[in-house]
C-alpha positions as CSV (number, residue, x, y, z in Angstrom):
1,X,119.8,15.6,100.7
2,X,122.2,14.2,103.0
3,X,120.0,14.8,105.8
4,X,117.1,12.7,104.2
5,X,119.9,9.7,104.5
6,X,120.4,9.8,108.0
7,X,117.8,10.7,109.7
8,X,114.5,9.3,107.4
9,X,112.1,9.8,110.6
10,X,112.8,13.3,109.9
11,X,110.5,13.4,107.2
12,X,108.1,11.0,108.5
13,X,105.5,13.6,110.2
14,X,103.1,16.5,109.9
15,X,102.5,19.6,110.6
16,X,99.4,21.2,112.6
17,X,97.5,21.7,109.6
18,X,98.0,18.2,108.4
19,X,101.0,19.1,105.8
20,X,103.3,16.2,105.2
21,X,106.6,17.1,104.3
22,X,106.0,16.5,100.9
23,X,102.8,19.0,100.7
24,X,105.3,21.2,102.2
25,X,108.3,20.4,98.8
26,X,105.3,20.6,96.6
27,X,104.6,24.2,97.7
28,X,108.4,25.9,97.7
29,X,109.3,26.3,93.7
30,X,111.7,24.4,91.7
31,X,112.4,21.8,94.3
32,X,111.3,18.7,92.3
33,X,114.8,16.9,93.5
34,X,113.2,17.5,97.1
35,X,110.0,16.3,96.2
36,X,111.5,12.9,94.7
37,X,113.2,11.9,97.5
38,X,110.7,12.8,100.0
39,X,108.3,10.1,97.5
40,X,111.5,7.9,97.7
41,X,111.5,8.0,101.7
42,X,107.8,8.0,101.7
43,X,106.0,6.9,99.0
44,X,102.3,7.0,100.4
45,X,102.3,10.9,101.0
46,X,101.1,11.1,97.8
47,X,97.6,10.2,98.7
48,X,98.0,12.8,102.2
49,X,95.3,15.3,102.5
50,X,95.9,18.1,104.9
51,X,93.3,19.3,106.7
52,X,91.6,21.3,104.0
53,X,91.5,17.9,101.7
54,X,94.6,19.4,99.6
55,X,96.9,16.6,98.1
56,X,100.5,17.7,97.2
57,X,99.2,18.3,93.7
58,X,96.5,19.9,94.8
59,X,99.9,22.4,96.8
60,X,101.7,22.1,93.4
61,X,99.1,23.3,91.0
62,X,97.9,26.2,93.2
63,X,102.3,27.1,93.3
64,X,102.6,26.3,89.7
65,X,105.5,25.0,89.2
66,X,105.4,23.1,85.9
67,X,108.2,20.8,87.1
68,X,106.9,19.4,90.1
69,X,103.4,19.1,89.3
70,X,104.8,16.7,86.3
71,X,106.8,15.2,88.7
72,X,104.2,14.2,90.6
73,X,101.5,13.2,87.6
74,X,104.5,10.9,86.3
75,X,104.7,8.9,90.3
76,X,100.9,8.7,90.2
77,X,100.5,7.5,86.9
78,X,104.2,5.3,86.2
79,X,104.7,4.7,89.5
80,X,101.5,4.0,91.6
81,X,99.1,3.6,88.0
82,X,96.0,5.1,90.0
83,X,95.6,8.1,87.6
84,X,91.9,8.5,86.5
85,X,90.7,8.1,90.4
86,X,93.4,10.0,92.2
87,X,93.4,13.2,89.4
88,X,89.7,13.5,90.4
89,X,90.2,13.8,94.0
90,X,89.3,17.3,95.2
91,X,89.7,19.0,98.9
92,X,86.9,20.3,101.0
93,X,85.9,23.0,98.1
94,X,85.3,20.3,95.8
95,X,88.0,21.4,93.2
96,X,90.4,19.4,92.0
97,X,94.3,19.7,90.8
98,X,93.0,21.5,87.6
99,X,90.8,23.6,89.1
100,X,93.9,24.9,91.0
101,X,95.6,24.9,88.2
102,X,93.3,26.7,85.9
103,X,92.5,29.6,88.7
104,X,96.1,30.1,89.9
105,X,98.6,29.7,87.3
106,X,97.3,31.7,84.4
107,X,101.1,32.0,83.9
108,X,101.4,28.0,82.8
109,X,99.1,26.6,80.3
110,X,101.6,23.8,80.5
111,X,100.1,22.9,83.4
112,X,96.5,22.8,82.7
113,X,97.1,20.8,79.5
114,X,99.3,18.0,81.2
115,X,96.5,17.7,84.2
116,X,93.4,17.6,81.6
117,X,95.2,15.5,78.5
118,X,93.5,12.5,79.3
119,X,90.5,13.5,80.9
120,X,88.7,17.0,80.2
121,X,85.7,15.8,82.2
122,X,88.1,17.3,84.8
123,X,87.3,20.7,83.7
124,X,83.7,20.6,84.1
125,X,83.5,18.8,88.0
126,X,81.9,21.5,89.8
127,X,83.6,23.4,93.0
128,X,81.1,24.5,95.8
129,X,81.3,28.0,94.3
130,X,79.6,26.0,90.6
């Protein structure tokens, strides 16, 4: 990403619904290279909510994309070590990153089982819908 070297400030905004550009990696597939160095430029997008709560793992779960949703649960626990209170957060719907996960990527157990290994209490935090 040679534009990520010269221009940083590039990277440094967000959109009208409150998207970093890292919510925005987290959603296109297979970029987990984008989505490191965005976190390399700037680290605290991780914590961004958009303006329906949505974290960029919140965006990568819903896309499923095994690889960045890792990618992402390996910065927030190796890097940043905030895992139990961060993997609980949830949006404005009150669902978290596995609920996400478990309603929108039937496709990739993978994913479920890496965001629940830990904590399966995660699985029974109720949404607005119950």
């Amino acid at each position: 990403m040679k534009l990520a070297k010269e221009k940083p400030h590039l990277f440094l905004g967000m959109s009208h619904s409150g998207n970093t550009t890292l919510h925005i990696a987290s959603r296109s597939r297979h970029k987990s290279s984008v989505v490191q160095k965005i976190f390399n430029i700037q680290p605290c997008f991780v914590y961004e909510r958009n303006q329906r709560g949505e974290t960029p793992l919140h965006i990568a779960a819903t896309v499923g994309d095994v690889n960045v949703v890792k990618l992402l649960f390996d910065i927030i626990v190796e890097t940043l070590n905030v895992k139990k209170e961060f993997m609980s957060k949830v949006d404005g719907k009150q669902m978290n990153a596995l609920h996400y996960a478990a309603t929108t990527t039937s496709d990739d157990v993978n994913i479920v089982a890496l965001l629940s290994k830990d904590d399966v209490s995660l699985a029974y935090k109720r949404d607005n819908d119950g």
